[in-house]
Backbone as JSON, one array per atom type, in Angstrom:
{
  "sequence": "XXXXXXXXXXXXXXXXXXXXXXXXXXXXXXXXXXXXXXXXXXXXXXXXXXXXXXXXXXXXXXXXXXXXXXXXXXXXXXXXXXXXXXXXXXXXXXXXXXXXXXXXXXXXXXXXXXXXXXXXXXXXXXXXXXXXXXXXXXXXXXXXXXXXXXXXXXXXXXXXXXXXXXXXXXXXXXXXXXXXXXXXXXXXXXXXXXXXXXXX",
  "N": [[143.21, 113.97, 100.38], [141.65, 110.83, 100.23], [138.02, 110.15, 101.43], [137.54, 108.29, 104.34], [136.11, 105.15, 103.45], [132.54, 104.12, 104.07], [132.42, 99.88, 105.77], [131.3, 97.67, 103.8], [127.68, 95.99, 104.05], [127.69, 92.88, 103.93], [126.81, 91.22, 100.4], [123.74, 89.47, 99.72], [122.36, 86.34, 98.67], [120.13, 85.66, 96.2], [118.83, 83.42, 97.2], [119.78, 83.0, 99.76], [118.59, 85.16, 101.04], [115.76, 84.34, 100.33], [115.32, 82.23, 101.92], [115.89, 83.34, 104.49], [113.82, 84.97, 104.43], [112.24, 83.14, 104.75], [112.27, 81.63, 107.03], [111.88, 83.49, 109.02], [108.99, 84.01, 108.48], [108.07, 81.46, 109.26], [108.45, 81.37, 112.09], [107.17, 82.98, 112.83], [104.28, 82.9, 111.31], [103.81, 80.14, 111.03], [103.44, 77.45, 108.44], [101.25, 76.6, 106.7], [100.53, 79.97, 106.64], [102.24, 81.45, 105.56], [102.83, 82.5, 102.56], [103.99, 82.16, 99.17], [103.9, 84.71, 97.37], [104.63, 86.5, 99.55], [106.82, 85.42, 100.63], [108.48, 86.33, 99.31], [108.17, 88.95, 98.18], [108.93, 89.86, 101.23], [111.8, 89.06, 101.0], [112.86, 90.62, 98.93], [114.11, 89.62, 96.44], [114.6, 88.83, 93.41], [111.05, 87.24, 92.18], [111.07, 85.55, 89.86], [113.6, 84.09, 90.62], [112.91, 82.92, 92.1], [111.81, 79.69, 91.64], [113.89, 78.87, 90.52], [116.17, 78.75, 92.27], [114.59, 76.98, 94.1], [113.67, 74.29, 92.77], [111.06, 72.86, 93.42], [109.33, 74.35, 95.11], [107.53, 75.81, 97.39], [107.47, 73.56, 99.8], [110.22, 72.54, 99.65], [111.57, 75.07, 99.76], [110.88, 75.28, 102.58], [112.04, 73.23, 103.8], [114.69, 73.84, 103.88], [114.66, 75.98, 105.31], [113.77, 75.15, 107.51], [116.11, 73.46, 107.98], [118.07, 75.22, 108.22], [117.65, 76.75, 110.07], [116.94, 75.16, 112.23], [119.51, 74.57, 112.71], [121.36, 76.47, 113.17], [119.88, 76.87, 115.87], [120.94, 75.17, 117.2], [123.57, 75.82, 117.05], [123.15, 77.73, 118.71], [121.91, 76.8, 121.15], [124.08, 74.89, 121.92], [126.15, 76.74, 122.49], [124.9, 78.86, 124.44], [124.76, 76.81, 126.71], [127.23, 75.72, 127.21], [128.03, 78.45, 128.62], [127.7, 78.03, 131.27], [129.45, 76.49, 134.14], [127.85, 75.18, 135.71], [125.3, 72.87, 135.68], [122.26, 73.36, 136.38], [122.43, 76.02, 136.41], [123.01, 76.3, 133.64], [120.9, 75.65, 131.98], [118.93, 76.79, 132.99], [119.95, 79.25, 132.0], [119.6, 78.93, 129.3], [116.73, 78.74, 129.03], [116.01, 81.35, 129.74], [117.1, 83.09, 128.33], [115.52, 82.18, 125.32], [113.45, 82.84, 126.55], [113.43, 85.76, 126.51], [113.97, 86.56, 124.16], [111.05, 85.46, 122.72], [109.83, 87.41, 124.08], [110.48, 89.76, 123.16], [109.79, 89.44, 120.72], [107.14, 90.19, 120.97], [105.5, 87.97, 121.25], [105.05, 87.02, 119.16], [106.61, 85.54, 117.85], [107.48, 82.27, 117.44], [108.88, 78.71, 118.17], [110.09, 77.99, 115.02], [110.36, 75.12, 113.98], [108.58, 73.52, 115.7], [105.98, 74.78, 115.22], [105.78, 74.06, 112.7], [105.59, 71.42, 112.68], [103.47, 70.92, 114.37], [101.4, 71.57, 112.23], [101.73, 70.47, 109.88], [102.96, 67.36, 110.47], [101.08, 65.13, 110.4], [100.81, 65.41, 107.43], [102.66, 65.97, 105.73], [105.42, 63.4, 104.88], [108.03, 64.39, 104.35], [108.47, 66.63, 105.78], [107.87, 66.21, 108.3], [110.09, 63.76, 109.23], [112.34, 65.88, 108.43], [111.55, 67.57, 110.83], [111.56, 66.11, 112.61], [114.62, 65.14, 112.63], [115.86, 67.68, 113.2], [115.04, 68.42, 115.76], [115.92, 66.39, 117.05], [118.85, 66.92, 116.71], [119.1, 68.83, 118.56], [118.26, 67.25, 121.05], [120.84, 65.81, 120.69], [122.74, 68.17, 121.64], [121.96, 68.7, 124.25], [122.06, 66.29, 125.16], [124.78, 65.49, 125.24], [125.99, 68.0, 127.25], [124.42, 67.11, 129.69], [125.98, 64.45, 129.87], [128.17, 65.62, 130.3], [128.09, 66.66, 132.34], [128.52, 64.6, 134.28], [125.94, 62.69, 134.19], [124.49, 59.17, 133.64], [124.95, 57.43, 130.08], [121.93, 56.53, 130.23], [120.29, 58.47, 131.75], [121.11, 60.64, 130.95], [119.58, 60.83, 128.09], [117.82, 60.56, 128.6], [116.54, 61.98, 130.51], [117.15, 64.9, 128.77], [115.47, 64.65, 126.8], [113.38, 65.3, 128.42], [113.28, 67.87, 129.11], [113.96, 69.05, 126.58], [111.35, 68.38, 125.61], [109.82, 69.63, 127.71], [110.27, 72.74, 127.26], [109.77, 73.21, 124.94], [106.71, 73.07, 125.52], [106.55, 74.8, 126.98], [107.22, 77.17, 125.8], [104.84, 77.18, 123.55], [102.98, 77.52, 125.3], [103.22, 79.69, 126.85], [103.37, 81.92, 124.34], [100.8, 81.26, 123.32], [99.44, 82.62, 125.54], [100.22, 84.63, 126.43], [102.34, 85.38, 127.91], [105.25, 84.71, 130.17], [104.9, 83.05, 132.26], [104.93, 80.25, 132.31], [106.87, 80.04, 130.93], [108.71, 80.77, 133.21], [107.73, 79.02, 135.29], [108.96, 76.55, 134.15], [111.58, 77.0, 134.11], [112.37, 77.37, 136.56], [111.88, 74.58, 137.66], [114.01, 73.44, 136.2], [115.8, 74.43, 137.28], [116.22, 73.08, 139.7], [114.94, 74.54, 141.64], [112.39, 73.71, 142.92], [112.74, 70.96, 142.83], [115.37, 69.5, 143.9], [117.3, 67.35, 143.63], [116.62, 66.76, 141.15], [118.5, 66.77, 139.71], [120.82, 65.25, 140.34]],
  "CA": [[143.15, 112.68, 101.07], [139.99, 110.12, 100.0], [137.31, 109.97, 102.47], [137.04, 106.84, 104.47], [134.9, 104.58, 103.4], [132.07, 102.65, 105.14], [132.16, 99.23, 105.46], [129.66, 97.65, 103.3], [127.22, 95.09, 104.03], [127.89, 91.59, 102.62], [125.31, 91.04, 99.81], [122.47, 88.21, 100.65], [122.38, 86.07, 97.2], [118.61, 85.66, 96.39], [118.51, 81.84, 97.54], [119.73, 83.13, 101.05], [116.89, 85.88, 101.18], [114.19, 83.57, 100.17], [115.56, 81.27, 102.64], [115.97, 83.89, 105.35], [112.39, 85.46, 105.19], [111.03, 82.01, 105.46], [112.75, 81.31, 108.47], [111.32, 84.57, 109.78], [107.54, 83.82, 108.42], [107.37, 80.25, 109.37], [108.54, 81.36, 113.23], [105.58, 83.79, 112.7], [102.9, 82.5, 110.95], [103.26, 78.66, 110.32], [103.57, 77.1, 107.01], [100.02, 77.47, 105.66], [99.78, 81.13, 106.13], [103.45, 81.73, 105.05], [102.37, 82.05, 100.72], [105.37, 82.58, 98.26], [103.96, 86.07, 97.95], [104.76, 86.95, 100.99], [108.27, 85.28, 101.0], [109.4, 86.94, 97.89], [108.28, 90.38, 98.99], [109.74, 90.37, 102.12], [112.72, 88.87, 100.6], [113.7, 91.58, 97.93], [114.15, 88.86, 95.6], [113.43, 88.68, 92.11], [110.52, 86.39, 91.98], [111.62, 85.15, 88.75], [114.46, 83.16, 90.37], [112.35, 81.48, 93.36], [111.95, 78.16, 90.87], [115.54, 78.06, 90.26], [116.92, 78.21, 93.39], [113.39, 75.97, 94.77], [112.39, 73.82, 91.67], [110.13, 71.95, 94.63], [108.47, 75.09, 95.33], [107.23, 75.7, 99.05], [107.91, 72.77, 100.55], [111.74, 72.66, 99.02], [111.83, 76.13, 100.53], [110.53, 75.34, 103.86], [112.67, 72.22, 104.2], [115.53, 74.01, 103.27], [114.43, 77.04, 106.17], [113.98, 74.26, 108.59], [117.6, 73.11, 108.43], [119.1, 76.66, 108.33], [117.1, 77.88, 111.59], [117.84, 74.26, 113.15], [121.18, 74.53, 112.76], [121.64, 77.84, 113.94], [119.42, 77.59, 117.13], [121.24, 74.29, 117.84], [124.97, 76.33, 117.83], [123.23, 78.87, 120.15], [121.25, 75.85, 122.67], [125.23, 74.72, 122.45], [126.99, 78.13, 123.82], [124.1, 79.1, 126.53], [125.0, 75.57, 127.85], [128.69, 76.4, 127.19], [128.32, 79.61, 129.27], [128.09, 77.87, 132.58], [130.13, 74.7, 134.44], [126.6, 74.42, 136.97], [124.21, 72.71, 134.66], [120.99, 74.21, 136.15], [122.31, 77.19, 136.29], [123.08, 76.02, 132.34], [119.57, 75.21, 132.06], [117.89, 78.48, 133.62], [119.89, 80.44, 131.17], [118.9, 78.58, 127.96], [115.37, 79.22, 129.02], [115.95, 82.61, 130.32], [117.62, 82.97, 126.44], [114.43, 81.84, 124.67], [111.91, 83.57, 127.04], [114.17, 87.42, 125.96], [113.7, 86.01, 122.36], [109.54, 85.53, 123.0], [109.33, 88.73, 125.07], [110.9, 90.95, 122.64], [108.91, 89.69, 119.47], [105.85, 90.38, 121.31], [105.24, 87.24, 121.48], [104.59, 87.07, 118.34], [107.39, 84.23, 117.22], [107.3, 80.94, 118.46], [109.71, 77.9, 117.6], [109.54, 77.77, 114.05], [110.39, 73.9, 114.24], [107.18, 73.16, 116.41], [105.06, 75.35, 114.8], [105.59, 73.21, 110.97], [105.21, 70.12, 113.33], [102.1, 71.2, 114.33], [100.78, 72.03, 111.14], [102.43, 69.16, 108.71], [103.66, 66.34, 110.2], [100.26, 64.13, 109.69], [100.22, 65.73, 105.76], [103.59, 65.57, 104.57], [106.43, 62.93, 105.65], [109.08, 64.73, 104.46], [108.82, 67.72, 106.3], [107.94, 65.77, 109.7], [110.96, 63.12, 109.09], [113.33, 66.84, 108.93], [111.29, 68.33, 111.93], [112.18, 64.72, 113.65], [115.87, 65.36, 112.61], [116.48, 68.94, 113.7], [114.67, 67.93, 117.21], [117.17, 64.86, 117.28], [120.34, 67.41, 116.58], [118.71, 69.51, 120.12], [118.73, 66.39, 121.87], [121.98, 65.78, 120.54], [123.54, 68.83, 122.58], [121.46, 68.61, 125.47], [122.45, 65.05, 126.44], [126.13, 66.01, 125.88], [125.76, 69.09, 128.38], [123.79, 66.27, 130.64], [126.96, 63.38, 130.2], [129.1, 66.3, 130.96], [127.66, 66.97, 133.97], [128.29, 63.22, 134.87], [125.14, 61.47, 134.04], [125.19, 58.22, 133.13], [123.98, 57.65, 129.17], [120.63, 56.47, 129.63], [120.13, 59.34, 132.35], [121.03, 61.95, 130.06], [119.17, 60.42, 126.4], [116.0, 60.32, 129.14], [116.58, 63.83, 130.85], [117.36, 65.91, 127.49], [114.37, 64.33, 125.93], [112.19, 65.58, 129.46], [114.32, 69.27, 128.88], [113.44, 69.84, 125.55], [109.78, 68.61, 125.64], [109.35, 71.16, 128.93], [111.05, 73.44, 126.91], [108.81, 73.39, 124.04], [105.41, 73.1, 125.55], [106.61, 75.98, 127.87], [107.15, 77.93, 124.42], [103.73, 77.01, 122.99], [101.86, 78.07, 126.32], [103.24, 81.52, 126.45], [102.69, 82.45, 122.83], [99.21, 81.55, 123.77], [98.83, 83.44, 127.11], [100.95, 86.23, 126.02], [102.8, 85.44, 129.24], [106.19, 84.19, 130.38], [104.68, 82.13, 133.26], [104.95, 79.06, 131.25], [108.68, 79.56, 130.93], [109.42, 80.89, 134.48], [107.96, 77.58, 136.07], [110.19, 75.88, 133.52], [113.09, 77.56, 134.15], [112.21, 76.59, 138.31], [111.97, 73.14, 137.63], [115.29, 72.83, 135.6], [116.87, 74.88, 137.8], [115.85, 72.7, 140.91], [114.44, 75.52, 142.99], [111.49, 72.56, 143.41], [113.39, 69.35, 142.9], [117.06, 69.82, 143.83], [117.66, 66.04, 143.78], [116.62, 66.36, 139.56], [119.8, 66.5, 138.73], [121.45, 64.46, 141.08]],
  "C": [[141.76, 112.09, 100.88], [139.57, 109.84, 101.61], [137.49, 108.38, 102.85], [135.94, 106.6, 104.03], [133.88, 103.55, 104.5], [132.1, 101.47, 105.16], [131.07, 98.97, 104.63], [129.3, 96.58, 103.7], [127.34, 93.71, 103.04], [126.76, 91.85, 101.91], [124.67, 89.58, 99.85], [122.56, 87.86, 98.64], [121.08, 85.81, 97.08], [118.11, 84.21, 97.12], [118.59, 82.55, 99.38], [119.04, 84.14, 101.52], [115.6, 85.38, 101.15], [114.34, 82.75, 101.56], [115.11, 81.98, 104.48], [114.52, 84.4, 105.97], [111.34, 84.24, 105.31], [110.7, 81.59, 106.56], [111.44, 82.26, 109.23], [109.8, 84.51, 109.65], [107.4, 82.55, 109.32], [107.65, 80.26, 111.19], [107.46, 81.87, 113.52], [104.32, 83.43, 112.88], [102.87, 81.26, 110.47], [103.65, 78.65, 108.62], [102.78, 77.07, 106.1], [100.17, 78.71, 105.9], [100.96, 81.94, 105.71], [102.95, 81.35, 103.39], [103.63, 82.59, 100.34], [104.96, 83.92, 97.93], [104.49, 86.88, 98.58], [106.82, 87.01, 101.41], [108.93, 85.97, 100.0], [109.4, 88.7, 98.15], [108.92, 90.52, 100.15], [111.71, 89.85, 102.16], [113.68, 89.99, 99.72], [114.18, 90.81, 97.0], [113.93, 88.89, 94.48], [112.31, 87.86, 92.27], [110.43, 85.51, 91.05], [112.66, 83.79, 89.41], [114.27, 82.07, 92.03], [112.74, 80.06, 93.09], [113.12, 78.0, 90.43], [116.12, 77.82, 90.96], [116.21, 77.14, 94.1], [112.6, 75.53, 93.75], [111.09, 72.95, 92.33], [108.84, 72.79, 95.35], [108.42, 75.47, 97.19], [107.78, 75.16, 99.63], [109.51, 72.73, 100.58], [111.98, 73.76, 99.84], [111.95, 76.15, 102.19], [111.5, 74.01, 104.54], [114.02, 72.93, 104.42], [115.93, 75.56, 104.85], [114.07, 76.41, 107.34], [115.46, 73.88, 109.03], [118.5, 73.75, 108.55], [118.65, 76.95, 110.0], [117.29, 76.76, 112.96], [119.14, 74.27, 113.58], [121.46, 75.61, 113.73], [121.33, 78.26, 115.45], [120.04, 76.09, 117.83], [122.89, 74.91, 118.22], [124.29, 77.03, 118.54], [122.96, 78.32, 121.25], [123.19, 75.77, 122.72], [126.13, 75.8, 123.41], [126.76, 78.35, 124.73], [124.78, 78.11, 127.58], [126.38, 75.28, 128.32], [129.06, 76.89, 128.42], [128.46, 79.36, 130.62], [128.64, 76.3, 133.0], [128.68, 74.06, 134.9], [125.95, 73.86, 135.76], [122.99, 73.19, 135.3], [121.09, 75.59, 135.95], [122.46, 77.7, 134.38], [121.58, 76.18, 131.8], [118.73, 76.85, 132.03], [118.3, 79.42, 132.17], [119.7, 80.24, 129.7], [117.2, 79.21, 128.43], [115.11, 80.75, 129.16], [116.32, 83.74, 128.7], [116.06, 83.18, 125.77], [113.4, 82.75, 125.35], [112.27, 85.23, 126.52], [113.63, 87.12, 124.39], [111.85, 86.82, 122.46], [108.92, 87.48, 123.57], [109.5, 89.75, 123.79], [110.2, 90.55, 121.46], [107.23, 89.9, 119.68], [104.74, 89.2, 121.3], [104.44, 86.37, 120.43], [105.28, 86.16, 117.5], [107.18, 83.42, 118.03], [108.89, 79.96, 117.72], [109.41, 77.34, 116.05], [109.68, 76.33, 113.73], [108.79, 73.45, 114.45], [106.02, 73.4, 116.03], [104.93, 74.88, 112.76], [104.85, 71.72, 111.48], [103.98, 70.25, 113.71], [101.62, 70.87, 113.56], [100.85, 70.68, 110.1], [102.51, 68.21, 108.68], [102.23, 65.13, 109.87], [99.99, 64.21, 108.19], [101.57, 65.22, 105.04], [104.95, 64.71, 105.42], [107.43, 63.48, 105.74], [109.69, 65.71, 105.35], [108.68, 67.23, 107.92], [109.14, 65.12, 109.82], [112.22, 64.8, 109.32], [113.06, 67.96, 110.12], [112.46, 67.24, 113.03], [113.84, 64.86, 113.66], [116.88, 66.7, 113.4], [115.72, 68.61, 115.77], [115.91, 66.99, 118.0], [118.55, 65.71, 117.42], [120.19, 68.26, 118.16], [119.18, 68.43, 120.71], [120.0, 66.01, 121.57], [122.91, 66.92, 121.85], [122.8, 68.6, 123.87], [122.06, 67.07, 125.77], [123.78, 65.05, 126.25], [126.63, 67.29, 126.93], [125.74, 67.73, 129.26], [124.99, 65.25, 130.88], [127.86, 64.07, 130.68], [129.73, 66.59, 132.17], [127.89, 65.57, 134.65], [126.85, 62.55, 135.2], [125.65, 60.7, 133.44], [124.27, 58.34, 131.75], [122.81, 57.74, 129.03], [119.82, 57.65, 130.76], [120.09, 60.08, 131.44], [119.89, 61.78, 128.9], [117.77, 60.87, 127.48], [115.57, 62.31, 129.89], [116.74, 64.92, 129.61], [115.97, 65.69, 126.7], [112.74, 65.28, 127.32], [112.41, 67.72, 129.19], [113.86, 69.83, 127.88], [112.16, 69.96, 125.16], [108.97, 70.31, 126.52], [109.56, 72.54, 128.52], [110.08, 74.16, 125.59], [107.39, 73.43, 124.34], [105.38, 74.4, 126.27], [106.25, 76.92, 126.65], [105.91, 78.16, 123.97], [102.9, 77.56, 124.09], [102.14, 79.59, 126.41], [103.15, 82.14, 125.42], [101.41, 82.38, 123.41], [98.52, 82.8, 124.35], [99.64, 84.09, 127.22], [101.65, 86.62, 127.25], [103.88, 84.95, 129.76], [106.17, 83.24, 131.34], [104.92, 81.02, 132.86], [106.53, 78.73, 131.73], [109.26, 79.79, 132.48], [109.19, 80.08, 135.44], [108.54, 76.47, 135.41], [111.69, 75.78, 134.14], [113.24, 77.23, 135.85], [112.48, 75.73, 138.33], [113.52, 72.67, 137.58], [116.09, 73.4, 136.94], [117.68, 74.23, 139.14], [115.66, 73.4, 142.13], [113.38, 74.44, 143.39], [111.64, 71.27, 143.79], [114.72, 69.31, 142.72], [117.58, 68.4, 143.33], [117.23, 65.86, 142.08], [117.85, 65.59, 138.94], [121.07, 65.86, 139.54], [122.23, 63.1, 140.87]]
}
């Protein structure tokens, strides 16, 4: 009788390895200190077929690792917000989400979005214009959560835009201060342990 076999792991095609450890550098270390070096080694890649899959080089790469890691963290903002009818209690557990994220990389990832925007958007348009886009697809779910909840449009477009800012500067202060305080008077606010009448 043949042994079972193990499943096997899909195989990663080299475009979606290059792509993948960019993601993972540029949450890291930004977009200057992310070098094609770096992405190709921790890729397992040939380096040979970087310029074919990225005849644009870097930037091509990093545009390309912007709209993969947007995408992806915009279906997960969608589910958290999914997961409950209450919206603060919606709220709390997106943040409560993101701060497990932070905690467990030692605080050592940040929003790789924010952290190109930082760095880029006064150097290169293109890459601010697809920060500005993947920001825009966030606020996208957040002010359908928010109309859900019965706000009215320009309630929600104005609250999702206050949500994801708080959301992101919270992010950027605990990376700093190697501390979750940031996010856990976030996650208060939204929740309306301070201002019940927020979301009113």
């Amino acid at each position: 009788m043949p042994s079972a076999q193990k499943p096997q792991k899909p195989i990663r095609s080299s475009r979606e390895a290059f792509v993948e450890s960019t993601v993972r550098l540029l949450r890291r270390k930004g977009y200057a200190a992310s070098g094609l070096n770096e992405i190709v080694a921790r890729s397992g890649a040939p380096k040979g077929s970087l310029y074919f899959h990225f005849p644009g080089g870097k930037q091509e790469l990093a545009l390309v690792a912007m709209e993969q890691a947007g995408g992806q963290l915009r279906e997960a903002i969608a589910a958290v917000l999914d997961s409950s009818e209450d919206l603060p209690g919606a709220l709390a557990a997106l943040v409560d989400s993101l701060a497990a994220g932070m905690e467990a990389s030692g605080y050592r990832d940040g929003c790789p979005i924010a952290t190109i925007t930082l760095e880029t958007a006064g150097e290169s348009e293109t890459l601010r214009a697809t920060a500005a886009e993947v920001f825009g697809s966030w606020l996208e779910v957040l002010e359908q959560r928010l109309l859900a909840a019965g706000l009215s449009p320009a309630d929600a477009a104005r609250r999702a835009l206050f949500v994801l800012a708080a959301i992101e500067g919270a992010l950027i202060l605990a990376r700093a201060q190697r501390d979750l305080g940031p996010l856990t008077a976030v996650r208060e606010e939204l929740a309306g342990a301070a201002q019940p009448q927020l979301w009113a």
